[in-house]
N, C-alpha and C positions, 0 to 999 in steps of 0.2 A: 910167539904171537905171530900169527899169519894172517894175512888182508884176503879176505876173500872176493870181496865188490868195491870197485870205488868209483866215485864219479863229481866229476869237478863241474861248480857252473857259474856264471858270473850275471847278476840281478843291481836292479836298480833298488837302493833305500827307498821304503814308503814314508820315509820319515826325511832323510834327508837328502833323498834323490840324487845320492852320491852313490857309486858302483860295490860292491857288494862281494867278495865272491867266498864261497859256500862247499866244502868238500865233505862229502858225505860217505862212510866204508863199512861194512860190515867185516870182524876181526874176530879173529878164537883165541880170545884170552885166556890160555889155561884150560881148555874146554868148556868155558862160557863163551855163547854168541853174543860180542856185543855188535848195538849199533854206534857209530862216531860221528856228530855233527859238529863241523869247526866251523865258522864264520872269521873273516879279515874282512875290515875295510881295504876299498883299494880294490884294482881291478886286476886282475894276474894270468898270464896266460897258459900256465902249467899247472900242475901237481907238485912239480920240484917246486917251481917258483914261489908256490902259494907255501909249500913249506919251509922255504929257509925266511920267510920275510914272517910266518908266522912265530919262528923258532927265536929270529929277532925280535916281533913285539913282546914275547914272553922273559927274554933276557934283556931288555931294555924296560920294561915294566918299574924297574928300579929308576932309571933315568928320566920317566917322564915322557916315553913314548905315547899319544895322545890318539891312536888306532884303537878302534873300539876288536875286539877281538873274545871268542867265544868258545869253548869249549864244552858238548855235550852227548858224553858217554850217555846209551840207554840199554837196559837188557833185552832181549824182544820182547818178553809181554808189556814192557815199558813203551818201546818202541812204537807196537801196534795200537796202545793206549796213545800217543801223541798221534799215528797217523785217525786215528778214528776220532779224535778231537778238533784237526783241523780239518776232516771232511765234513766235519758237521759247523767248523763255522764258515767253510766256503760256503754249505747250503744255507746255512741263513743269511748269508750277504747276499746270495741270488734270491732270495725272496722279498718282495716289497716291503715299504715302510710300514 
């Protein structure tokens, strides 16, 4: 399995206006393209770091770790289906009531 793109970014919650941060890769699984979308709460200022505190909320998940935390594999046409979903709901939020 090899990481072909990654990129790490750190967002503010629209919901709980608590920091966010969001690493996104593209991977050749076996000779499938996937896309990877992880989400942690919590604001991180690495790739490492975002992963060993992700790698904690998932072995603490038992314990009661209270980090919302997310994980979403897509294939590309999956992928370009989610991007072409949320370009069409930014356009309708730029258009009037």
């Amino acid at each position: 399995m090899g990481v072909k793109y990654s990129k790490f970014i750190n967002v503010i919650g629209a919901i709980t206006f608590e920091p966010v941060s969001i690493l996104v890769e593209c991977i050749n699984a076996e000779g499938v393209q996937v896309i990877s979308i992880e989400s942690l709460e919590g604001e991180y200022s690495s790739i490492d770091e975002f992963s060993k505190y992700s790698n904690r909320v998932m072995e603490d998940m038992k314990t009661g770790d209270d980090r919302i935390y997310n994980f979403l594999p897509l294939t590309l046409p999956d992928a370009r289906q989610l991007v072409d979903t949320l370009n069409e709901a930014i356009a309708a939020s730029e258009v009037g009531p």
